[in-house]
N, CA, C and O atoms as a MOPAC input file, in Angstrom:
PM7 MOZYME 1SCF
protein

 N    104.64200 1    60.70200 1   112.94200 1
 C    103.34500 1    61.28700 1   113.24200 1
 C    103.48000 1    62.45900 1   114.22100 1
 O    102.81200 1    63.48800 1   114.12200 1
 N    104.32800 1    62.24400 1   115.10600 1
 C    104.18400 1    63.51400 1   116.39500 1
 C    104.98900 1    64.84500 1   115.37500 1
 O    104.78800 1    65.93800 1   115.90300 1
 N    105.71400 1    64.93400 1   114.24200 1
 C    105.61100 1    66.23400 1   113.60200 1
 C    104.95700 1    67.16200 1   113.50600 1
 O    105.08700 1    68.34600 1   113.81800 1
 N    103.53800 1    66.05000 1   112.62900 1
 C    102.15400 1    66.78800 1   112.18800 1
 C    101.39400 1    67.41400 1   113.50800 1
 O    100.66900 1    68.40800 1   113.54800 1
 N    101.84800 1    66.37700 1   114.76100 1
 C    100.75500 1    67.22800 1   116.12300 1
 C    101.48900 1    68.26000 1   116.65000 1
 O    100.81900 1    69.25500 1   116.92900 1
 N    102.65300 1    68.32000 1   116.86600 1
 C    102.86000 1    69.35600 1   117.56300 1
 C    102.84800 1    71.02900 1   116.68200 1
 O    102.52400 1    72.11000 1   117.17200 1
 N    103.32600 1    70.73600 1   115.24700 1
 C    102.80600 1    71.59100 1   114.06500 1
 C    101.35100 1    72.20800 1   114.44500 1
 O    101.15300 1    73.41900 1   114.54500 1
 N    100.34400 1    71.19000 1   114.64800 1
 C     98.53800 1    71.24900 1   114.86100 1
 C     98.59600 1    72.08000 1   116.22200 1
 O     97.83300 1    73.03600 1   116.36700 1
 N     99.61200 1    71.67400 1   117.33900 1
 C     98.86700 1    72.00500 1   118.50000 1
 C     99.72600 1    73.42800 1   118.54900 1
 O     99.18900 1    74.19800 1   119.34600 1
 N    100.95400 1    74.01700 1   117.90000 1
 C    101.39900 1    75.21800 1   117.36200 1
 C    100.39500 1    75.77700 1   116.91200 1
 O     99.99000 1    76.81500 1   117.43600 1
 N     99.86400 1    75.30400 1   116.00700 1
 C     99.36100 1    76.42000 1   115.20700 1
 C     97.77600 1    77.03800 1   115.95600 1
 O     97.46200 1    78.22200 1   116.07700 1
 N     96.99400 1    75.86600 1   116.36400 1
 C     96.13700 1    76.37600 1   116.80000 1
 C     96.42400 1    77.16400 1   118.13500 1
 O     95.83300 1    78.22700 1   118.32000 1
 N     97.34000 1    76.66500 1   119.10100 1
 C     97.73300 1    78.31300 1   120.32700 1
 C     97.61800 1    79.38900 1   119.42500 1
 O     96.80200 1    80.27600 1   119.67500 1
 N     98.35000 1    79.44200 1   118.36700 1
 C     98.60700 1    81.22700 1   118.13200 1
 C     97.63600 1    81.79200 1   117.58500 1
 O     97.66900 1    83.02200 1   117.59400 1
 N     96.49200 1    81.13400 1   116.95000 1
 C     95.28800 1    81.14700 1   116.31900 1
 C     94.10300 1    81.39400 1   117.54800 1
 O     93.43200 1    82.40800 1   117.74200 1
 N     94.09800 1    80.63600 1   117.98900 1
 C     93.48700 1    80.88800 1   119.52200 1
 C     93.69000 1    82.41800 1   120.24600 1
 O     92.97800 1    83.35300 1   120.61300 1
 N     94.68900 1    82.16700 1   120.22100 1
 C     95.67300 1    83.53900 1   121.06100 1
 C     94.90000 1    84.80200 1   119.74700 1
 O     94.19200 1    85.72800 1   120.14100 1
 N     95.11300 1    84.65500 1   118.70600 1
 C     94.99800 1    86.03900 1   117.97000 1
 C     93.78400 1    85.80900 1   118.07300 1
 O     93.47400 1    86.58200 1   117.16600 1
 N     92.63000 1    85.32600 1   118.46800 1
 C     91.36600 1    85.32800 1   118.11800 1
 C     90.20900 1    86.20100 1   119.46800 1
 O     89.02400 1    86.53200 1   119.41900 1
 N     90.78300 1    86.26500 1   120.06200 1
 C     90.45600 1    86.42000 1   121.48200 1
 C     90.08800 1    87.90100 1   121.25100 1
 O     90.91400 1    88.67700 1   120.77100 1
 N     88.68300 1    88.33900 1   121.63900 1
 C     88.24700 1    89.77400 1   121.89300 1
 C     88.67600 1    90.57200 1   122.94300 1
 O     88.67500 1    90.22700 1   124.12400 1
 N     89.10100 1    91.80400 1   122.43700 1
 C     89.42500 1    92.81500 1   123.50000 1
 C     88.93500 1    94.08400 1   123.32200 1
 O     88.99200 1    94.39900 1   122.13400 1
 N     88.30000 1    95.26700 1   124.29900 1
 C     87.77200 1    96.08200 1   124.30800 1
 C     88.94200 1    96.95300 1   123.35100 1
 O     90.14100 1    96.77100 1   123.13800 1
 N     88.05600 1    97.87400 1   122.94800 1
 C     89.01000 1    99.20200 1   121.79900 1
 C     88.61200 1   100.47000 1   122.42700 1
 O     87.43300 1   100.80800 1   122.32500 1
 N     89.27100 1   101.06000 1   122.93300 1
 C     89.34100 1   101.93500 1   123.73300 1
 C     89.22000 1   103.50200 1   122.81100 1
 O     90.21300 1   103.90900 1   122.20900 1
 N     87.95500 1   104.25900 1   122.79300 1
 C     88.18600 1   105.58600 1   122.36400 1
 C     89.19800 1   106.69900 1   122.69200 1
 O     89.10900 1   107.27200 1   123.77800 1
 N     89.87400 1   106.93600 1   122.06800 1
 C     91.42900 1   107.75700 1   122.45600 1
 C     91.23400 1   109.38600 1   123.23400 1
 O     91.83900 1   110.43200 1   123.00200 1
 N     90.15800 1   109.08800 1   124.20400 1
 C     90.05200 1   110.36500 1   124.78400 1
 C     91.34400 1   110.90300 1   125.86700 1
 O     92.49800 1   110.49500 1   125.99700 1
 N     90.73900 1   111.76600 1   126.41100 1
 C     91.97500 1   112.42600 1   127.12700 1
 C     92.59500 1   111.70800 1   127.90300 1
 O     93.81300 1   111.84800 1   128.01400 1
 N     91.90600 1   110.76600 1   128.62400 1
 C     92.79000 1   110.00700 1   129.38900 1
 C     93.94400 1   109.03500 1   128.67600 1
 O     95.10200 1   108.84400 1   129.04700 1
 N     93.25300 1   108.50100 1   127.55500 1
 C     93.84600 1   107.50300 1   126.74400 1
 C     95.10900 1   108.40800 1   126.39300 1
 O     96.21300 1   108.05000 1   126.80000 1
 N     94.95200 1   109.71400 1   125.55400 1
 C     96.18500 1   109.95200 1   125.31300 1
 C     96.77800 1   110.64100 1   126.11200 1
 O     97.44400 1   111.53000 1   125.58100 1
 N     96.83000 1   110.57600 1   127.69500 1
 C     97.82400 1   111.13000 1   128.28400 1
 C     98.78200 1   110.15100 1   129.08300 1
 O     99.87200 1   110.28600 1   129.63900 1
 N     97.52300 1   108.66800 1   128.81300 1
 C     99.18200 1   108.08100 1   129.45200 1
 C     99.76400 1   107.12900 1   127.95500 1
 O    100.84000 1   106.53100 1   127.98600 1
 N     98.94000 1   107.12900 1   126.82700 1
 C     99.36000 1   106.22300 1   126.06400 1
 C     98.82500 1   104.85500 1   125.64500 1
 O     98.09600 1   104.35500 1   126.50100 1
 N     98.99600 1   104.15400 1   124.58400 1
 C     98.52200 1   102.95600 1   124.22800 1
 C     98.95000 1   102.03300 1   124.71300 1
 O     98.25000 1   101.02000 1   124.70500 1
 N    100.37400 1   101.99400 1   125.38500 1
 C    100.58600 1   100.92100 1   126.18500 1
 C    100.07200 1   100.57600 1   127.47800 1
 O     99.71100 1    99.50300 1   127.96100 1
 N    100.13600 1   101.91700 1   127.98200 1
 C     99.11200 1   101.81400 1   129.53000 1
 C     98.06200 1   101.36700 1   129.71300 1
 O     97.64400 1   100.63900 1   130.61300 1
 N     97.22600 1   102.12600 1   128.18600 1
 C     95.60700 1   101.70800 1   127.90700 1
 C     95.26800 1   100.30600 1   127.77500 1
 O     94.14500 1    99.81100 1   127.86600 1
 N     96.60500 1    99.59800 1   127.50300 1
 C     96.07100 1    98.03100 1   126.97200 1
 C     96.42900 1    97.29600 1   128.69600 1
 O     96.03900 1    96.23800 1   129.19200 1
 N     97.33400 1    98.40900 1   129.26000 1
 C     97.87800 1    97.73700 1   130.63600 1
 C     96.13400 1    96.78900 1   131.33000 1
 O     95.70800 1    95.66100 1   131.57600 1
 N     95.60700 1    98.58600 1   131.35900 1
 C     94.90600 1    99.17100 1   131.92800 1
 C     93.12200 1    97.68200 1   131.58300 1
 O     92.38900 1    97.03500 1   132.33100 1
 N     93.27700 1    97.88100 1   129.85000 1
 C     92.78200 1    96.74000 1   130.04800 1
 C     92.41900 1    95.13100 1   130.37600 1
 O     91.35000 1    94.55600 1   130.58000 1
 N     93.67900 1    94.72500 1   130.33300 1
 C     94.62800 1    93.52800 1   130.99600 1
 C     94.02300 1    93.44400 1   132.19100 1
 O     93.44700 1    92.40400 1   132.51300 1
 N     94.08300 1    94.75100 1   133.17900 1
 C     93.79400 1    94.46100 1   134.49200 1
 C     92.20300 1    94.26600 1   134.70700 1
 O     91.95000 1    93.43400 1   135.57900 1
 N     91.25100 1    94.77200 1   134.18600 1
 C     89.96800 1    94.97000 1   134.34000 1
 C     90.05200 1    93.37300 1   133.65300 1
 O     89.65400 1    92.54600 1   134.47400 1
 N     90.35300 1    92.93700 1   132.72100 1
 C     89.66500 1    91.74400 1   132.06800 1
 C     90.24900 1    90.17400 1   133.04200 1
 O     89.78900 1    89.03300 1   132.99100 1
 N     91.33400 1    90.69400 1   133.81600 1
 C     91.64000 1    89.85500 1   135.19400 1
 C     91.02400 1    89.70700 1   136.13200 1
 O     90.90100 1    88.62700 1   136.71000 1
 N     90.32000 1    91.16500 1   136.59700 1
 C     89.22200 1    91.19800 1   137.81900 1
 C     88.15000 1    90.92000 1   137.51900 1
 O     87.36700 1    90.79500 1   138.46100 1
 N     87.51700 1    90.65600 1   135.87300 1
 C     86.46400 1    90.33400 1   135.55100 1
 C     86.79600 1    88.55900 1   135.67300 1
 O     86.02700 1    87.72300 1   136.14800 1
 N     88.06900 1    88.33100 1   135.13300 1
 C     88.24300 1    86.73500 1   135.33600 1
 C     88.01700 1    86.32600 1   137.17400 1
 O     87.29500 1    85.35600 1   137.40600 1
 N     88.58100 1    87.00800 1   138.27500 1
 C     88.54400 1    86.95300 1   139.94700 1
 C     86.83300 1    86.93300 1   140.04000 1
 O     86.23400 1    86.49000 1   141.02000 1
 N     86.32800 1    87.36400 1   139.11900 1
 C     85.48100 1    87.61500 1   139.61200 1
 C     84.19300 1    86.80500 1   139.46600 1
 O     83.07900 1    87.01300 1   139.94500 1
 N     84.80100 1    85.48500 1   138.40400 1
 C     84.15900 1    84.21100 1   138.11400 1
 C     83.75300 1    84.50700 1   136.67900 1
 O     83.28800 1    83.57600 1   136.02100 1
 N     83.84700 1    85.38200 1   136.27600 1
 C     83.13700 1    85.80400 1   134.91000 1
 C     84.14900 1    85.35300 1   133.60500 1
 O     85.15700 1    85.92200 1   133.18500 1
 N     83.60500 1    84.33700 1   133.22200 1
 C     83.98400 1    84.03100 1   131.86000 1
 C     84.08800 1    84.86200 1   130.93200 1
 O     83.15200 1    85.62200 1   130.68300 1
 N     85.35400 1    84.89000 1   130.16900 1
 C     85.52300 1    85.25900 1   128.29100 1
 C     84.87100 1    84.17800 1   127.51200 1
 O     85.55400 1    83.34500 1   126.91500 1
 N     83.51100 1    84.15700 1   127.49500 1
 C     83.51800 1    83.02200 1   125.83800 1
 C     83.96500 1    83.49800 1   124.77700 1
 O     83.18100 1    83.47400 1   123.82800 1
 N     85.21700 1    84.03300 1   124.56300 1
 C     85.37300 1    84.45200 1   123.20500 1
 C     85.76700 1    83.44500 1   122.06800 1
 O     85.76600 1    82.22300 1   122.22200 1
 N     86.12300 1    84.13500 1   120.83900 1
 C     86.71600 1    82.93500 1   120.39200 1
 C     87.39900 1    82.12500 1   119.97000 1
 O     87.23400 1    81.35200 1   119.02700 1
 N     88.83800 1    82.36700 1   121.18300 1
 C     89.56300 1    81.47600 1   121.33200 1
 C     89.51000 1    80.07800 1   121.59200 1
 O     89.95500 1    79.10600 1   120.98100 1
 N     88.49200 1    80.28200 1   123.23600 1
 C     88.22600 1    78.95900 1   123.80500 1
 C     87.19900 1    78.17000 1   122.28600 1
 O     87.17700 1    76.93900 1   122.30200 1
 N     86.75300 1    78.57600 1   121.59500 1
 C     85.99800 1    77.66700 1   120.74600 1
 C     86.79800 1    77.54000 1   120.02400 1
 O     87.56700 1    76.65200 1   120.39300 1
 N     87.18300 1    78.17100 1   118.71700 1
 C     88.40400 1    77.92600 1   118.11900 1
 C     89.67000 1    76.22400 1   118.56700 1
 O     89.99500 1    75.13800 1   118.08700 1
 N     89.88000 1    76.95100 1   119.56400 1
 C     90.91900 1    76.20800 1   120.25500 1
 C     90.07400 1    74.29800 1   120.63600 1
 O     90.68000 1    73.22700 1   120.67700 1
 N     88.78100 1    74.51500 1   120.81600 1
 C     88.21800 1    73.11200 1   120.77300 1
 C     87.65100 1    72.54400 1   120.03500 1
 O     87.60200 1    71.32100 1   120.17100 1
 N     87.03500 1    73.12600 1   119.02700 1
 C     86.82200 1    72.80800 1   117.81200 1
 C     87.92600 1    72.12900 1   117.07200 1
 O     87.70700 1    71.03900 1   116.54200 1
 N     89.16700 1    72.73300 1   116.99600 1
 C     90.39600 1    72.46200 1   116.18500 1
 C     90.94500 1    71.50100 1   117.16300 1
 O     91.87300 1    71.02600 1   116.50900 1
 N     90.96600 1    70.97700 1   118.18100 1
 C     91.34900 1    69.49500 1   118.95300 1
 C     90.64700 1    68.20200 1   118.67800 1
 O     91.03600 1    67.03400 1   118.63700 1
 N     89.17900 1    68.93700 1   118.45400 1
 C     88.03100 1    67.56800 1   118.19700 1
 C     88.88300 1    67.06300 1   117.16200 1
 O     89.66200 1    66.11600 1   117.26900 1
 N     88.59400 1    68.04200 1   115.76700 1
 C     88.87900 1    67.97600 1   114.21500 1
 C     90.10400 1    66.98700 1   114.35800 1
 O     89.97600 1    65.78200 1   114.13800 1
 N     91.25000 1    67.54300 1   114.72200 1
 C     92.27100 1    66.76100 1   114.72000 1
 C     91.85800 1    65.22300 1   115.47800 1
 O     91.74300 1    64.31000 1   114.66100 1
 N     91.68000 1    64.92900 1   116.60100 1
 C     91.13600 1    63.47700 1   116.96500 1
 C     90.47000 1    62.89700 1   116.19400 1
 O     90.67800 1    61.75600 1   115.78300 1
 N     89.54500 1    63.64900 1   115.89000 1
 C     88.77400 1    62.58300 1   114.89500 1
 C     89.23200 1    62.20100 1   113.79000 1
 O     88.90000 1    61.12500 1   113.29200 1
 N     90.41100 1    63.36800 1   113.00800 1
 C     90.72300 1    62.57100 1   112.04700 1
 C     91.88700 1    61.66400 1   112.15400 1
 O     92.36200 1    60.92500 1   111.29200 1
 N     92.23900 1    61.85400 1   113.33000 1
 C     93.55900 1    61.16800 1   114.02200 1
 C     93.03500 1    59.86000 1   113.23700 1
 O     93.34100 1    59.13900 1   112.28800 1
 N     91.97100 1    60.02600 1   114.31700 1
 C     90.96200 1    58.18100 1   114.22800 1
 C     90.54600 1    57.77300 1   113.25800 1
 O     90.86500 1    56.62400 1   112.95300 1
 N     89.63300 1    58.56600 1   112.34600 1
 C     89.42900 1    58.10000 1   111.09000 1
 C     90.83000 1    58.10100 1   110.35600 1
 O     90.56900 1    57.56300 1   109.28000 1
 N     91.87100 1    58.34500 1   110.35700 1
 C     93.01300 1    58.21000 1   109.59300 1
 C     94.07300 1    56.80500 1   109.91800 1
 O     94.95400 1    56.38400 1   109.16800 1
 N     93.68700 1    56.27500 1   111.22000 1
 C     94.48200 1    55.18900 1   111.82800 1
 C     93.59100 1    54.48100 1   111.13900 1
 O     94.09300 1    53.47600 1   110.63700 1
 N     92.00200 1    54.68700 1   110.84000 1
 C     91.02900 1    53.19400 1   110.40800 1
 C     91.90000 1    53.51500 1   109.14900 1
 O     92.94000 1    52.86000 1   109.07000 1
 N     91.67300 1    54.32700 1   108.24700 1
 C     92.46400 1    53.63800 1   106.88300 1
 C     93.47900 1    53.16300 1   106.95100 1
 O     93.63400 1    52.04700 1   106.45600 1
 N     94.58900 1    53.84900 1   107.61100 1
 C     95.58300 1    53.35600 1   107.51300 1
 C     96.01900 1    51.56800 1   108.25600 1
 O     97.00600 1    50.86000 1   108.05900 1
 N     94.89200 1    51.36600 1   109.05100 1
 C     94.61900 1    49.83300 1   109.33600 1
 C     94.34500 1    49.17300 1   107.99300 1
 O     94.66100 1    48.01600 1   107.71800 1
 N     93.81300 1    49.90300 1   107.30300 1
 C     93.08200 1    48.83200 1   105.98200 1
 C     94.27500 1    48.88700 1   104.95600 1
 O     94.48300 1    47.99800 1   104.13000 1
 N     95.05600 1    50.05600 1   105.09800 1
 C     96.19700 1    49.73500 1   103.93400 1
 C     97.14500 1    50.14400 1   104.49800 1
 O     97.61800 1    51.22600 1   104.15200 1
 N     97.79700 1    49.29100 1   105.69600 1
 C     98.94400 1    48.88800 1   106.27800 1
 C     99.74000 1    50.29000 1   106.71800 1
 O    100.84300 1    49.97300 1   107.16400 1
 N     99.64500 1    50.97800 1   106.72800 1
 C    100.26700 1    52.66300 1   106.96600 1
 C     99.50500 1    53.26000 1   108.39200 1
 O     99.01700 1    54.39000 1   108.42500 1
 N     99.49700 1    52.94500 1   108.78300 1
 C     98.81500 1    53.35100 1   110.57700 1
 C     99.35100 1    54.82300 1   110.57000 1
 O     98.96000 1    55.81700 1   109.95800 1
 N    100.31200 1    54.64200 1   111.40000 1
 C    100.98700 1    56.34100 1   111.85300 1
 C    100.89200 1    57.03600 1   110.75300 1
 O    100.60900 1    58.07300 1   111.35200 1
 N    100.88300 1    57.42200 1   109.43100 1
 C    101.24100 1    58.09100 1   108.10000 1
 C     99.54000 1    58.36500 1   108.13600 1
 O     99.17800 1    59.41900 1   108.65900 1
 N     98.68200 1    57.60500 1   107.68900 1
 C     97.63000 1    57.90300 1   107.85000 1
 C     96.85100 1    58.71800 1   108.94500 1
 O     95.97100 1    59.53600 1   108.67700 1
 N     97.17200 1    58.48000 1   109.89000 1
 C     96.70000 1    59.25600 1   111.50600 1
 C     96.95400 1    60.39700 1   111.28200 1
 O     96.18300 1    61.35600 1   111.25200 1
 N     98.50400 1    60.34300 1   111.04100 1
 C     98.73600 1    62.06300 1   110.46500 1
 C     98.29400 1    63.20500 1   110.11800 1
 O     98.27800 1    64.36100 1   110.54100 1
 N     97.67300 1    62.16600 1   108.59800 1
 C     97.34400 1    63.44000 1   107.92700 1
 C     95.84900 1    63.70500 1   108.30300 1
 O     95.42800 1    64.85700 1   108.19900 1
 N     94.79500 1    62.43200 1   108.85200 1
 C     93.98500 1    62.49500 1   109.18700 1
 C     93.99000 1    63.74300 1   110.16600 1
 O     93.44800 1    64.75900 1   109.73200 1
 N     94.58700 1    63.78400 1   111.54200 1
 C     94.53200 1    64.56000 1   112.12800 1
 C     95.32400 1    66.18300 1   111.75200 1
 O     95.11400 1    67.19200 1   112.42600 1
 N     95.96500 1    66.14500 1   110.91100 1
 C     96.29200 1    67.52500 1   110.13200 1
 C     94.85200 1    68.10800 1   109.45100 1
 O     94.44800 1    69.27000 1   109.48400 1
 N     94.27100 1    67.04400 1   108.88200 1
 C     93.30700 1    67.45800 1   108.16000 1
 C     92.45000 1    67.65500 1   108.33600 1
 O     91.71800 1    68.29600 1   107.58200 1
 N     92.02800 1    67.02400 1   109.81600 1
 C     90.89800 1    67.21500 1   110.76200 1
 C     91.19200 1    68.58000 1   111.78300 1
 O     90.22500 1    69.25500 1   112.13600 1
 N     92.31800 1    68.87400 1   112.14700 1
 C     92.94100 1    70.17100 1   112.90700 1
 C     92.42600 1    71.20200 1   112.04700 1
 O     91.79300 1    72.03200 1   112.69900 1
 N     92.48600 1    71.51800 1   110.45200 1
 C     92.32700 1    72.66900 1   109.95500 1
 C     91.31800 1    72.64500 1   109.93500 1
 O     90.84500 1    73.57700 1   110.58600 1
 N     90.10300 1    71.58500 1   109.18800 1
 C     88.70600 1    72.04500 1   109.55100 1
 C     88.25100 1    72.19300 1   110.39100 1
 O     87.17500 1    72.78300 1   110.28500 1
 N     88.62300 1    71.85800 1   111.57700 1
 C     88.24700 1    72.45600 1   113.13600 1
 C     88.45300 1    74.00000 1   113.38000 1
 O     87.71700 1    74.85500 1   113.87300 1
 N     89.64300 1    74.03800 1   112.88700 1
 C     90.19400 1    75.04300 1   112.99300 1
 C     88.98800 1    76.19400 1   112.18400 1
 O     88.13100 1    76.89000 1   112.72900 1
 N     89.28600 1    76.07200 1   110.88000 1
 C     88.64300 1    77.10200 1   109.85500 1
 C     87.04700 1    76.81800 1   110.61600 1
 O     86.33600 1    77.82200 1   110.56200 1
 N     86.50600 1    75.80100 1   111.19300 1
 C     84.84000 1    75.53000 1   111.24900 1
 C     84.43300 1    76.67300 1   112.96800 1
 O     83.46300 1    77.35400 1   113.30000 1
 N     86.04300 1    76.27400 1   113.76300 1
 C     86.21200 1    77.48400 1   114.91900 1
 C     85.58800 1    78.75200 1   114.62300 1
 O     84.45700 1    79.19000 1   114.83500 1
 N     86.93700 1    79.37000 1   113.91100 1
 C     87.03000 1    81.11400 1   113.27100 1
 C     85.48800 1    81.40500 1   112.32300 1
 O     85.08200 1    82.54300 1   112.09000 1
 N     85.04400 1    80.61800 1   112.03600 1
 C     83.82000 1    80.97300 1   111.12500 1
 C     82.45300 1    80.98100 1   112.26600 1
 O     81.48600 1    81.72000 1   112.08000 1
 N     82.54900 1    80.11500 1   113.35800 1
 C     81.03100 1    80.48700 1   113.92800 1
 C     81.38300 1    80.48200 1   115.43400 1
 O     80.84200 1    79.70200 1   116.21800 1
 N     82.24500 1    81.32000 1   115.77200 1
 C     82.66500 1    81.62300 1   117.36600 1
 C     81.97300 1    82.31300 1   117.57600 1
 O     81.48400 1    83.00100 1   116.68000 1
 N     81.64100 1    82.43100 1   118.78800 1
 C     80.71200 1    83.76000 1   119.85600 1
 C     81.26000 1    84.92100 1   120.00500 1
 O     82.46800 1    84.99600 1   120.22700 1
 N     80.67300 1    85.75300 1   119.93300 1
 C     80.72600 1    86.71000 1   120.83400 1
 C     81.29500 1    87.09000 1   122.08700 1
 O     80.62300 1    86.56500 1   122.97500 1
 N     82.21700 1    87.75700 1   122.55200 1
 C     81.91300 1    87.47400 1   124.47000 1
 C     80.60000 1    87.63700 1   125.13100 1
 O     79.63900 1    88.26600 1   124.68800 1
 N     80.67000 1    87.06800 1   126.11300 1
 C     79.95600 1    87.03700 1   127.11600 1
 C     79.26600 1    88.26700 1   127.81800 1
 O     79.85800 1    88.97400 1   128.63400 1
 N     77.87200 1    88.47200 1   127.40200 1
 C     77.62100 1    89.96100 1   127.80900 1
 C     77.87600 1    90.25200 1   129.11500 1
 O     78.44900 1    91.33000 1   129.27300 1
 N     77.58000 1    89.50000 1   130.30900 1
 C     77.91500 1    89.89200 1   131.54700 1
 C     79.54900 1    89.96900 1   131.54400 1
 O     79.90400 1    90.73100 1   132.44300 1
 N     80.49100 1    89.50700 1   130.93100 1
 C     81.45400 1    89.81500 1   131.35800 1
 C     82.45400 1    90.88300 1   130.49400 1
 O     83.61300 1    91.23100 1   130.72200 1
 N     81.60000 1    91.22100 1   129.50400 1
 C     81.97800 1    92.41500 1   128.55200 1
 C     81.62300 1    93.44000 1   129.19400 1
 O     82.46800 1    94.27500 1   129.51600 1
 N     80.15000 1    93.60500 1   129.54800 1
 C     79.72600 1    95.10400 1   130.76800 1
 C     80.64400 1    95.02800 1   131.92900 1
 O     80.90400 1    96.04100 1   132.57800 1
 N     81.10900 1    93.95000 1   132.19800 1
 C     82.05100 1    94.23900 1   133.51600 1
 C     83.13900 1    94.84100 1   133.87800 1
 O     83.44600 1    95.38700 1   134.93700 1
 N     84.06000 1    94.59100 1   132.25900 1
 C     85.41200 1    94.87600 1   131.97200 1
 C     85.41800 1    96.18000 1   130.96400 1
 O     86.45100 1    96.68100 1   130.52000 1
 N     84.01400 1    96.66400 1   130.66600 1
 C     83.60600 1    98.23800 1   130.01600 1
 C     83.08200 1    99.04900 1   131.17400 1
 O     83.17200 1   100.26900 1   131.03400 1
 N     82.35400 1    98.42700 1   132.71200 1
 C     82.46900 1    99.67700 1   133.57200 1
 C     83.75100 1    99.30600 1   134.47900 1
 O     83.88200 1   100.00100 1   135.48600 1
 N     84.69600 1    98.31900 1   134.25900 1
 C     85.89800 1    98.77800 1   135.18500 1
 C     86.42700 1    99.49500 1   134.78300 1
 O     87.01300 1   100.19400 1   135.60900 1
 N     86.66400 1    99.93200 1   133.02600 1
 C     87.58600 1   101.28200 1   132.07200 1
 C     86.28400 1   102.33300 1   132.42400 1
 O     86.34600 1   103.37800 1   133.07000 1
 N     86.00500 1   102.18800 1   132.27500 1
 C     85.38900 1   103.77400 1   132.59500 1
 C     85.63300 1   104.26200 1   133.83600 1
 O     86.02700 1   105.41600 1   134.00600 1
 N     85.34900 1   103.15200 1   135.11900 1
 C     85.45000 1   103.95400 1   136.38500 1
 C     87.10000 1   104.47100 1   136.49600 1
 O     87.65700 1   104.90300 1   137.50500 1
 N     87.76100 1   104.25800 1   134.95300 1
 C     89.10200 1   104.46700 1   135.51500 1
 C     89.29900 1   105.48300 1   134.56400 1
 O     90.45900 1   105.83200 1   134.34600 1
 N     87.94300 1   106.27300 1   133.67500 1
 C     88.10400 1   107.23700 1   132.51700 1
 C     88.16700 1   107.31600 1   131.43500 1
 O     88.00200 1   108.32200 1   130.74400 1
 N     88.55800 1   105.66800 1   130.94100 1
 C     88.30300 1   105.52000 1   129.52200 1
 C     86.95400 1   105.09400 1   128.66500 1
 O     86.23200 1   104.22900 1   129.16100 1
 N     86.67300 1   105.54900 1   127.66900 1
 C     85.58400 1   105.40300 1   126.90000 1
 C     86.01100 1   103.90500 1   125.88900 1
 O     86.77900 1   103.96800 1   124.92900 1
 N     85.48800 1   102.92000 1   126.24900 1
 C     84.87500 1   101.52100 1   125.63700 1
 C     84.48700 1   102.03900 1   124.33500 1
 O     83.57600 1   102.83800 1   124.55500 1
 N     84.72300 1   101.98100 1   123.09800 1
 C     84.23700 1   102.46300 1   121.88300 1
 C     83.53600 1   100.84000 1   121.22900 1
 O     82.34800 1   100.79200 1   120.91200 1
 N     84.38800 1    99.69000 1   121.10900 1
 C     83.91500 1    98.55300 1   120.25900 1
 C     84.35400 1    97.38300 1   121.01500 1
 O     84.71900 1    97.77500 1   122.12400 1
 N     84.49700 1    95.91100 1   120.88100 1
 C     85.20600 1    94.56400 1   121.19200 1
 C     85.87400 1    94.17400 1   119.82800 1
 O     85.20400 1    94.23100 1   118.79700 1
 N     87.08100 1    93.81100 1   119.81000 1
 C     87.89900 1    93.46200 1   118.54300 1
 C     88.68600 1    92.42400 1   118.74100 1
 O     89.40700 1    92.01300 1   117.83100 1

């Protein structure tokens, strides 16, 4: 059984991780004079001082990422009850919770939020006071 979870709890980090909104920066002059790597530096740091600063990301990672833990428990559980009724415990839990991880998962990515407007205006006037133009969240 611990195959299928650590597989589940793999997959949903990197799913989590890619899901997460970040400002898209219009490529004005500032942007291209120091570059795209700086620009993402640049946003890194503002979306840190927006974190110091108590202000939540609801993006949607954090849902994603709990949605797809429930899914898996529950089917953990509903998969140990069958597998109580036809002698296969761990084998059943398994797949229960494999199978409960992806619809968490897929039920995540389909109705996540938005970020957080107060903490999206926060981390769009820290790039500006530093010159860059905020174009979208992606």
């Amino acid at each position: 059984m611990r195959p299928y979870l650590l597989f589940i709890a793999v997959l949903i980090t990197i799913i989590a991780s890619a899901c997460v909104k970040r400002p898209v920066l219009y490529p004005n002059e500032r942007f291209q004079t120091i570059g795209r790597e700086m620009a993402e530096y640049h946003v890194d740091q503002c979306i840190e001082k927006a974190k110091k600063a108590g202000l939540k990301d609801e993006s949607k990672g954090g849902e994603v990422a709990n949605r797809s833990a429930i899914g898996a428990l529950s089917g953990a559980a509903v998969g140990a009850a069958v597998g109580a009724v036809t002698g296969n415990v761990g084998r059943e839990a398994g797949i229960g919770a494999a199978a409960g991880g992806t619809s968490g998962l897929i039920s995540g990515i389909f109705s996540a939020k938005e970020p957080d407007p107060v903490h999206k205006r926060y981390v769009e006037e820290c790039l500006k006071e530093q010159g860059f133009e905020p174009a979208a969240w992606k």
